[in-house]
SENUPA-958624 format. One record per residue (C-alpha): z, x, y negated; residue number from 0; residue in three letters. Coordinates in Angstrom, 1 decimal, decimal comma. Each point is the difference from the previous one (the first is absolute). Layout:
{{Z X Y} NUM 'ala'}
...
# end
This chain:
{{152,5 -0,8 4,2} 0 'unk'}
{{-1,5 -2,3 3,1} 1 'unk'}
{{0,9 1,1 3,1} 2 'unk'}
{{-3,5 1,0 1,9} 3 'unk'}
{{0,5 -0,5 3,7} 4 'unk'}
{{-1,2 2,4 2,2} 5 'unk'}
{{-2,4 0,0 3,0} 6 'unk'}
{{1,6 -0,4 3,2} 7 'unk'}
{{-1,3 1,5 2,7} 8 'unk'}
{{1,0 -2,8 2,9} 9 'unk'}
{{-1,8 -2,6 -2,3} 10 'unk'}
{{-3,8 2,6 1,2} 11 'unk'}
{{-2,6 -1,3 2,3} 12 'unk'}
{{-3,1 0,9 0,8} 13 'unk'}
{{-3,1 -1,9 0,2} 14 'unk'}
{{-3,5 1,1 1,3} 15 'unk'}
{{-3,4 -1,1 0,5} 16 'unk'}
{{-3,4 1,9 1,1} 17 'unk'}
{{-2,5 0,5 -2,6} 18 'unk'}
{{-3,6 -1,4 0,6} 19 'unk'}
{{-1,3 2,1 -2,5} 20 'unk'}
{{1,8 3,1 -0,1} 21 'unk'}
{{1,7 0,6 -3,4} 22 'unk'}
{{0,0 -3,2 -1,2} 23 'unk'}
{{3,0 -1,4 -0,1} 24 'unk'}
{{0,7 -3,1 3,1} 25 'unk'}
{{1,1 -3,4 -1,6} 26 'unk'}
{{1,4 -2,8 1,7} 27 'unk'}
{{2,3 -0,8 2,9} 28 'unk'}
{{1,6 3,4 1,5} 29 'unk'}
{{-1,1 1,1 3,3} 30 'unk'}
{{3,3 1,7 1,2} 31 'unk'}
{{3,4 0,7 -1,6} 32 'unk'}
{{2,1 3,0 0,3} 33 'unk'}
{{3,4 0,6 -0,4} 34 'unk'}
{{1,0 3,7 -1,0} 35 'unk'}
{{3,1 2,3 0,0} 36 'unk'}
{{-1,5 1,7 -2,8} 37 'unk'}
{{-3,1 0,6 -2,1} 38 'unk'}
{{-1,2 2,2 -2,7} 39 'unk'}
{{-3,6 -0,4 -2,3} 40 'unk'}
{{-0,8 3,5 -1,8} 41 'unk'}
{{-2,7 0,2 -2,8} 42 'unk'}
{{-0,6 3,5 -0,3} 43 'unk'}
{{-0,8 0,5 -3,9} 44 'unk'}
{{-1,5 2,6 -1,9} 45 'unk'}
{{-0,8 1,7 -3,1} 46 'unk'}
{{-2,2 1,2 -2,0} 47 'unk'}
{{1,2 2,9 -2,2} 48 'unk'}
{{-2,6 1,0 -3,1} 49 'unk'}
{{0,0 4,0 -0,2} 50 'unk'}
{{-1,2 0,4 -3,1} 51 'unk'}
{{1,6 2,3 -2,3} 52 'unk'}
{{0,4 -0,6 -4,3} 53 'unk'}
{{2,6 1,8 -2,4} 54 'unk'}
{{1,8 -3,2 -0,3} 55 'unk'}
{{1,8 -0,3 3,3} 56 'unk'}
{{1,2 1,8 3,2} 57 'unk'}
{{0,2 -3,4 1,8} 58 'unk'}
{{-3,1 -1,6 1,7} 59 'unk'}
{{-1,7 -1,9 -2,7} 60 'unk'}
{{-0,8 -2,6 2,2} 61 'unk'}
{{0,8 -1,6 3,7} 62 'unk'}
{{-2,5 -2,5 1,5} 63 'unk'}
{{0,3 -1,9 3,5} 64 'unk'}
{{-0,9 1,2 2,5} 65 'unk'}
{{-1,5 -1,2 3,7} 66 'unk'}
{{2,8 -1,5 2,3} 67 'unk'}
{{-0,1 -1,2 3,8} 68 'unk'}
{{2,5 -2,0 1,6} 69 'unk'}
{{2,1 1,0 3,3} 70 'unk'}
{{2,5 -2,5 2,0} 71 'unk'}
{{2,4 -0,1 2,8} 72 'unk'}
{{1,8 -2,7 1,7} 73 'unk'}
{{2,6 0,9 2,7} 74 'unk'}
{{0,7 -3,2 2,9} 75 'unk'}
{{1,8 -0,6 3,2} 76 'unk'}
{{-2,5 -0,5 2,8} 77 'unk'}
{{-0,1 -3,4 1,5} 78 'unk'}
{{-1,0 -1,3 3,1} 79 'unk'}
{{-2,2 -2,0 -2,5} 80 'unk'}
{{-0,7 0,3 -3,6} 81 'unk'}
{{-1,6 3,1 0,0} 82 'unk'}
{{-3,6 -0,8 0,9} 83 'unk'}
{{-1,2 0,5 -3,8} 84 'unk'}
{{1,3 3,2 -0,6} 85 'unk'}
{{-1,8 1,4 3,4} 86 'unk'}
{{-3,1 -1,6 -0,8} 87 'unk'}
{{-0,2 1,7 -3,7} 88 'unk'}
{{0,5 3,6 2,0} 89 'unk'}
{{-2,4 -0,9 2,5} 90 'unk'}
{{-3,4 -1,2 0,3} 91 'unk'}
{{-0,3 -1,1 3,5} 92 'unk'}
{{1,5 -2,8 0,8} 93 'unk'}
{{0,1 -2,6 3,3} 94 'unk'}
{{2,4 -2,8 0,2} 95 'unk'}
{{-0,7 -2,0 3,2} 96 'unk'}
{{1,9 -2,8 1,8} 97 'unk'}
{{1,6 1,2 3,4} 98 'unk'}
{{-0,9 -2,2 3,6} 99 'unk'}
{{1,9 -2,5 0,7} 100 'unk'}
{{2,9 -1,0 0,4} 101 'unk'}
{{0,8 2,2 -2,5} 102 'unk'}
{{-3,0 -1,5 -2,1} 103 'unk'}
{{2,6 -0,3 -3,7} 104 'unk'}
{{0,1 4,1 0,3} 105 'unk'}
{{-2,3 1,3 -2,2} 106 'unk'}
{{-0,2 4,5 0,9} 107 'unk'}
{{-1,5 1,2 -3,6} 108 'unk'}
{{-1,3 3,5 0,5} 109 'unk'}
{{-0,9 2,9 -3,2} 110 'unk'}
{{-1,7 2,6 0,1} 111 'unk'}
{{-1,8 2,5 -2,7} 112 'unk'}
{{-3,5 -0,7 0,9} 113 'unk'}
{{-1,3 -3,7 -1,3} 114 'unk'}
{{-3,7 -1,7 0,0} 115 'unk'}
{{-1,0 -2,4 -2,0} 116 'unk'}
{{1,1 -0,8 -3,4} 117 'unk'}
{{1,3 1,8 -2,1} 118 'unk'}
{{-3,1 2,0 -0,6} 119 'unk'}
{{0,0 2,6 2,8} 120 'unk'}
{{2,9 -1,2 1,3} 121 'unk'}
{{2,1 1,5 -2,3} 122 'unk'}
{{4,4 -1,1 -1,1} 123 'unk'}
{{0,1 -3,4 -1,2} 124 'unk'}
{{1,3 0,2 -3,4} 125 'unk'}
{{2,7 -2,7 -1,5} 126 'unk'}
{{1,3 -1,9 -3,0} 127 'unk'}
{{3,8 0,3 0,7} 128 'unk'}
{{2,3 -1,6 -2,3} 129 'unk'}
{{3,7 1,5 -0,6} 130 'unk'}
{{2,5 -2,4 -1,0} 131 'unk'}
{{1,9 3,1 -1,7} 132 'unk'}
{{3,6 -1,2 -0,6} 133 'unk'}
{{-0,8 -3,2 -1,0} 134 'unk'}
{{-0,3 0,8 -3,0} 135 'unk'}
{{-2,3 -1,7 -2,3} 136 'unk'}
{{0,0 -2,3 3,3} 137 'unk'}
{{-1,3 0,3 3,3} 138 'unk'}
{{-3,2 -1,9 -0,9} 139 'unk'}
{{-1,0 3,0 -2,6} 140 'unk'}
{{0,2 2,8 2,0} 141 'unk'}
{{-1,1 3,3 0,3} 142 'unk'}
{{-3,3 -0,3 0,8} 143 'unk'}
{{-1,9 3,0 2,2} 144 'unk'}
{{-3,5 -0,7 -0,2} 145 'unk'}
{{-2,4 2,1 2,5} 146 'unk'}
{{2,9 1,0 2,0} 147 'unk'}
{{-0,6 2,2 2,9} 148 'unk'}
{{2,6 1,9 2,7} 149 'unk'}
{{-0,5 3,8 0,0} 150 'unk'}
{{2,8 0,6 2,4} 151 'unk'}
{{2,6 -1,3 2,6} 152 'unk'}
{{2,8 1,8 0,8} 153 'unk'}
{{2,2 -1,8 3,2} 154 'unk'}
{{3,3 1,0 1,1} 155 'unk'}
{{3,0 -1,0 1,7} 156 'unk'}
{{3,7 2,1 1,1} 157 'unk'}
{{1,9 -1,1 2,8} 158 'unk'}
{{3,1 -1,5 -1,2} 159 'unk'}
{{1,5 -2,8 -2,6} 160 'unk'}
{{-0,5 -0,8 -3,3} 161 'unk'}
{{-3,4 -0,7 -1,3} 162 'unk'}
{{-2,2 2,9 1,2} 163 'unk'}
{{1,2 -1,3 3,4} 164 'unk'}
{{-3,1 -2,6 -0,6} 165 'unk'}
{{-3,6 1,8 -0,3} 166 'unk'}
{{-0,5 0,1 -3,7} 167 'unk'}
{{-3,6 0,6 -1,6} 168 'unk'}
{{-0,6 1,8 -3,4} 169 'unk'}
{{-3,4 -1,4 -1,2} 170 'unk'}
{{-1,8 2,5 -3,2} 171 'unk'}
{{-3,0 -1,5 -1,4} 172 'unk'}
{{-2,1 0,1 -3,0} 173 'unk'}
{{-2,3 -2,8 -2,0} 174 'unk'}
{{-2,6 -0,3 -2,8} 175 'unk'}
{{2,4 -1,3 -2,7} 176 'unk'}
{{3,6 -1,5 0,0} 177 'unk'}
{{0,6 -2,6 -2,7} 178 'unk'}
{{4,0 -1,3 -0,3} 179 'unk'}
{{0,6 -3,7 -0,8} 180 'unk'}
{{-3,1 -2,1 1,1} 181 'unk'}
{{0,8 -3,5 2,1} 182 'unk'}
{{0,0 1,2 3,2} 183 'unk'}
{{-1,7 -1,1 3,2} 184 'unk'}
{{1,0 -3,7 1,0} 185 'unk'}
{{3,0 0,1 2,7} 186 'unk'}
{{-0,2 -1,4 3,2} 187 'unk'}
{{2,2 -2,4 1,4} 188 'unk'}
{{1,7 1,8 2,8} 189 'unk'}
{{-0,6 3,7 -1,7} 190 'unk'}
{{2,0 2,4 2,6} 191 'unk'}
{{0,0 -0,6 3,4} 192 'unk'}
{{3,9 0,3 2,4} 193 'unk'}
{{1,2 3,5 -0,9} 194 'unk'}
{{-0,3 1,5 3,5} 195 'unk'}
{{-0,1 3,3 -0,3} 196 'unk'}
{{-0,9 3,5 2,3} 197 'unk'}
{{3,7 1,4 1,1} 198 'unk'}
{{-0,4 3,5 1,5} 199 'unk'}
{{1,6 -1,1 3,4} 200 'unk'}
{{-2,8 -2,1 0,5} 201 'unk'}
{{-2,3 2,6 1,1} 202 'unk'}
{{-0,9 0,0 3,4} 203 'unk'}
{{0,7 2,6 1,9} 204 'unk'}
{{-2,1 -0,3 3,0} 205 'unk'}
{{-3,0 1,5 1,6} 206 'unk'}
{{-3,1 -0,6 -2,5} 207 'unk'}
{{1,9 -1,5 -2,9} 208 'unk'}
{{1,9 3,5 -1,0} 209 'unk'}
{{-1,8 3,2 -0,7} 210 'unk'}
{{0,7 3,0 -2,4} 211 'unk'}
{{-3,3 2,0 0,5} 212 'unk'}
{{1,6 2,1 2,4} 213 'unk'}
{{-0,6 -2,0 3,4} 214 'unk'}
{{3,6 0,1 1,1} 215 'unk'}
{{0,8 -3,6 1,2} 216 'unk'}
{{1,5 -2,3 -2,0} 217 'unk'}
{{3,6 0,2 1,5} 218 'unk'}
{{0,4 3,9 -0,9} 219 'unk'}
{{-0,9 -1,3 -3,3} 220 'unk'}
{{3,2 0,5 -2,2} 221 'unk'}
{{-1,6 -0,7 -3,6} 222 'unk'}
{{2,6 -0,6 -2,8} 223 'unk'}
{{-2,2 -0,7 -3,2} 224 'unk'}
{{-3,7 0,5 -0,6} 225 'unk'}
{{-2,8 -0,6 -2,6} 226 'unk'}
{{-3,4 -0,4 -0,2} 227 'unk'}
{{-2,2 0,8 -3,1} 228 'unk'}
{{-3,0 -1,5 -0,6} 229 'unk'}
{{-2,2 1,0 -3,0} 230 'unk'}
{{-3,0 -0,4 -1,4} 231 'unk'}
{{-0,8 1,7 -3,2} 232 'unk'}
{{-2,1 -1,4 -3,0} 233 'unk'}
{{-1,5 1,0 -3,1} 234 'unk'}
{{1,8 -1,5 -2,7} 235 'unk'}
{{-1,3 1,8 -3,0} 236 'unk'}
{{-3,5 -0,9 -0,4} 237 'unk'}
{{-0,3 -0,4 -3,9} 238 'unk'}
{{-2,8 -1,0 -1,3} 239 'unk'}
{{-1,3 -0,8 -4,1} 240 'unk'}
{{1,0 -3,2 -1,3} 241 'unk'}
{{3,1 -0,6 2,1} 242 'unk'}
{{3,6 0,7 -0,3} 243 'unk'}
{{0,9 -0,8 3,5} 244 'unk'}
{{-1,9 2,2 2,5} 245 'unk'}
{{-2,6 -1,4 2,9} 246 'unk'}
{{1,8 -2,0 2,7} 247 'unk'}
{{0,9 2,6 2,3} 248 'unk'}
{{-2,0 1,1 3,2} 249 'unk'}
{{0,6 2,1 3,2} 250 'unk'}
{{0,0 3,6 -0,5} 251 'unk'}
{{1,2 2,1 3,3} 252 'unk'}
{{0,2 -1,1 3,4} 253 'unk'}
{{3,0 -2,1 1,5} 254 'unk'}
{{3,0 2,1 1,0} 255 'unk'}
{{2,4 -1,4 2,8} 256 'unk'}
{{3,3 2,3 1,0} 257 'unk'}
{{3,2 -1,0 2,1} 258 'unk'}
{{3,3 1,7 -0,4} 259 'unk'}
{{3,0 -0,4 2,6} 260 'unk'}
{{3,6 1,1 0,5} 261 'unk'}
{{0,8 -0,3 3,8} 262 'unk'}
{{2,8 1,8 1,7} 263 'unk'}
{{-0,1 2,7 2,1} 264 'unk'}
{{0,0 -1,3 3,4} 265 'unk'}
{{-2,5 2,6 2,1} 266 'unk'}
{{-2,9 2,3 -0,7} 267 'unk'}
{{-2,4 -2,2 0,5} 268 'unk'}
{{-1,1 -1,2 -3,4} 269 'unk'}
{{-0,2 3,7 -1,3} 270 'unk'}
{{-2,0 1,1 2,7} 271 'unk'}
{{-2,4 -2,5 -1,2} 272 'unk'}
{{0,2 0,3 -3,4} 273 'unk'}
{{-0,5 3,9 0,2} 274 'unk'}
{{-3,4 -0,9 2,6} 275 'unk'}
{{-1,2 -2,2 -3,6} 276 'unk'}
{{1,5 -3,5 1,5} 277 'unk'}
{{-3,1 -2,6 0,1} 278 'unk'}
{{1,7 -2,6 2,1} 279 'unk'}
{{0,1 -3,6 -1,2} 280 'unk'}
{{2,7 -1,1 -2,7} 281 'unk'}
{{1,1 -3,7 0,3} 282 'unk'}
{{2,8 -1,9 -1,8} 283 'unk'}
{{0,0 -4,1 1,4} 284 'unk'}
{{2,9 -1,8 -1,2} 285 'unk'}
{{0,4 -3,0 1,1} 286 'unk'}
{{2,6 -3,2 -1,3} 287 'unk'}
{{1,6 -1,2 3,2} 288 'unk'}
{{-0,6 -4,0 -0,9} 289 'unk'}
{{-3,1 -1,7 1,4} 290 'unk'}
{{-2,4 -1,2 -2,7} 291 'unk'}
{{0,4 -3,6 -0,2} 292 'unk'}
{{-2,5 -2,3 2,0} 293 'unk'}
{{-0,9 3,2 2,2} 294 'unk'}
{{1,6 0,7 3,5} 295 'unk'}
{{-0,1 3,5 -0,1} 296 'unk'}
{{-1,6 1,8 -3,3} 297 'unk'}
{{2,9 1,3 -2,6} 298 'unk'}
{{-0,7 1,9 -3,2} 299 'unk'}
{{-0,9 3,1 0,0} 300 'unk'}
{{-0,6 3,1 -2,4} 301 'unk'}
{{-1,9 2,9 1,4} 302 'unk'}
{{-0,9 3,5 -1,4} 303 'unk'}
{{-2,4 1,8 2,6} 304 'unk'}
{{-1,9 3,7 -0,9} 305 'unk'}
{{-2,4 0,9 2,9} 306 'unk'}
{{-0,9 3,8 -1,1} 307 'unk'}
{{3,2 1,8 -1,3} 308 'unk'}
{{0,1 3,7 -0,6} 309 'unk'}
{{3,2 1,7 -0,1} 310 'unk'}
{{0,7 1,6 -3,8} 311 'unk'}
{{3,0 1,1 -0,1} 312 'unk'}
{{3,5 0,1 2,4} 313 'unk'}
{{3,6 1,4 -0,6} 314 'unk'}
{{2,9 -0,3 2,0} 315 'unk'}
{{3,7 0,8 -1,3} 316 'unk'}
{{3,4 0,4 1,1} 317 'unk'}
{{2,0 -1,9 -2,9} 318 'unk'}
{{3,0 1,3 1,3} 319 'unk'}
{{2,7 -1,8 2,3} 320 'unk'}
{{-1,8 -3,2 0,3} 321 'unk'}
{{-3,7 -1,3 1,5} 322 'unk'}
{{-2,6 2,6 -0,3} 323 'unk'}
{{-3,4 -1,6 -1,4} 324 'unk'}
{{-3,5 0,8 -0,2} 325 'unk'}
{{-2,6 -1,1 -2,5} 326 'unk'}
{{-3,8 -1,1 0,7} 327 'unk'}
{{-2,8 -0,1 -2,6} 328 'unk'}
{{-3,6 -1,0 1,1} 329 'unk'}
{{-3,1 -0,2 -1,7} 330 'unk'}
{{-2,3 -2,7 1,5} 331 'unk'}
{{-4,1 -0,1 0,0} 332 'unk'}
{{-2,3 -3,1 0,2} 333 'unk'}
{{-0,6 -1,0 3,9} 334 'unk'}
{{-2,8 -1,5 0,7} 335 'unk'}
{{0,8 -2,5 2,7} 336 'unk'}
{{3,1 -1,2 -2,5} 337 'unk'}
{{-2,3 0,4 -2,7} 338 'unk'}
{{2,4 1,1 -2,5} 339 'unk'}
{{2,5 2,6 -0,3} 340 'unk'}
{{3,0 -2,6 0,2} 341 'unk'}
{{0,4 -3,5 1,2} 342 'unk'}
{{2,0 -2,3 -0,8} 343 'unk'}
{{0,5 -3,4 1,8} 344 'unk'}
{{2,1 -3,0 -1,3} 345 'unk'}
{{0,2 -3,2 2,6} 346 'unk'}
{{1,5 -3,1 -2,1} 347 'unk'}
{{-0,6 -3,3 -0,5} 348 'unk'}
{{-1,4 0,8 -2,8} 349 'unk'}
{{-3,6 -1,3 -0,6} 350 'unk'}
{{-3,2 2,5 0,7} 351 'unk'}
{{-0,7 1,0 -4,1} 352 'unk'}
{{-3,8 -1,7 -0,8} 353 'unk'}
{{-1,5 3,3 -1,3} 354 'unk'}
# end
């Protein structure tokens, strides 16, 4: 018997690129590629089970196909640059704009959940992304996500080493169809930019660049891990006659943005506030301590800002001989003058995306 070699996950990569016509698949040269630390496609299958009763059988006489929909989740490490496609498939609003000089290579690229313009009404881009999945038949026959759209965003990061020491980013998604071994998207030159990613220490920890929706300032801040969760739920099961596949997907609830923290106990403050319902900002800016090249002063940045936080839940505990912790949870509104419940801010040299 042949030996039948197996995908490999380090031979993956992902390549992307905006659909003009939503749901129909993009073709040419890839906008942006990805890489991953894991990915996961899920065709959700059914079937169609015939009741009818004879005196010839206690088993189902017959078992059609039924309707299936198609989910997705892709989990990276969050990079000073490289992750302006996945934040512009959760959010609509988008404004990438050169900074003054002399810091004129910067480019500050700003999201945000309300968009104008196309698409229609402003609504979530949605994406052909191809999957090279192990390699395997190759990496120019992937698997192939067409109508691909980001329901959710979930951020987090834990003081410490190893790799959850770097602000990781679990993407879930869903499309219109999947279809496994088409030639892919054509690969750019110069795919992945430098691997510089967002290391927990680089958060700064200094009036206006720290907050965790309590208003204490940012040096009685003693956060060890947090996450943020951003969600925004769609309608994946719209069947309709003369299709297997449902219609491509659509929004179906309103977008939900919560924070979680683990800080340690250092004074009362951050309960007092919790238990008055919190409300001050919450702000996470890291920032790389190397200058962008050809600017005197910009470097890159990463920044996670929620201007109307309510405080959900709060717990403190004694663990026993060691630190004694206390755990944040916040629900966050829309806020008008941010216009959107969460921002999020990326400054790179990255160039300002064309749509």
């Amino acid at each position: 018997m042949a030996f039948l070699a197996p995908g490999l996950g380090f031979n993956s990569l992902i390549l992307m690129k905006h659909e003009a016509t939503a749901g129909t698949a993009a073709a040419g040269v890839a906008e942006h590629a990805s890489e991953l630390i894991s990915a996961e496609v899920t065709p959700r299958l059914s079937t169609i089970t015939d009741p009818s009763l004879s005196n010839t059988q206690r088993s189902s006489r017959f078992i059609g196909q039924g309707g299936r929909y198609f989910e997705w989740s892709v989990k990276v490490r969050v990079g000073y640059n490289g992750m302006l496609p996945w934040l512009r498939m959760m959010f609509p609003g988008y404004v990438g704009a050169a900074l003054i000089a002399p810091n004129a290579s910067t480019i500050g690229h700003t999201f945000k959940e309300v968009g104008t313009g196309s698409p229609a009404a402003g609504g979530q881009w949605t994406y052909t992304i191809d999957i090279g999945w192990g390699g395997v038949p190759a990496l120019n026959q992937p698997m192939r996500l067409v109508g691909a759209l980001v329901s959710g965003m979930r951020f987090s990061a834990q003081a410490g080493t190893g790799e959850n020491a770097m602000l990781m980013c679990e993407i879930s998604g869903v499309c219109k169809n999947v279809i496994p071994g088409l030639a892919a998207l054509q690969l750019t030159t110069t795919p992945l930019g430098a691997a510089l990613g967002v290391i927990y220490h680089q958060q700064l920890r200094t009036v206006g660049n720290f907050g965790d929706g309590t208003g204490v300032s940012a040096d009685q801040i003693s956060m060890r891990s947090f996450e943020c969760n951003i969600v925004q739920p769609f309608d994946t099961q719209r069947f309709l006659f003369g299709q297997v596949n449902a219609e491509a997907p659509v929004p179906n609830g309103v977008m939900t943005v919560d924070f979680n923290m683990e800080l340690e106990w250092t004074e009362t403050s951050q309960m007092v506030s919790m238990l008055a319902g919190g409300g001050a900002t919450i702000k996470y800016l890291f920032q790389n301590p190397t200058t962008i090249a050809g600017s005197t002063t910009a470097k890159p940045e990463f920044e996670i800002t929620a201007l109307s936080p309510t405080a959900a839940e709060y717990g403190t505990a004694i663990p026993g001989y060691g630190v004694v912790t206390q755990r944040l949870a916040h629900k966050c509104a829309y806020n008008p003058a941010a216009g959107s419940a969460v921002v999020i801010r990326v400054q790179s040299v990255e160039a300002a995306m064309p749509f």
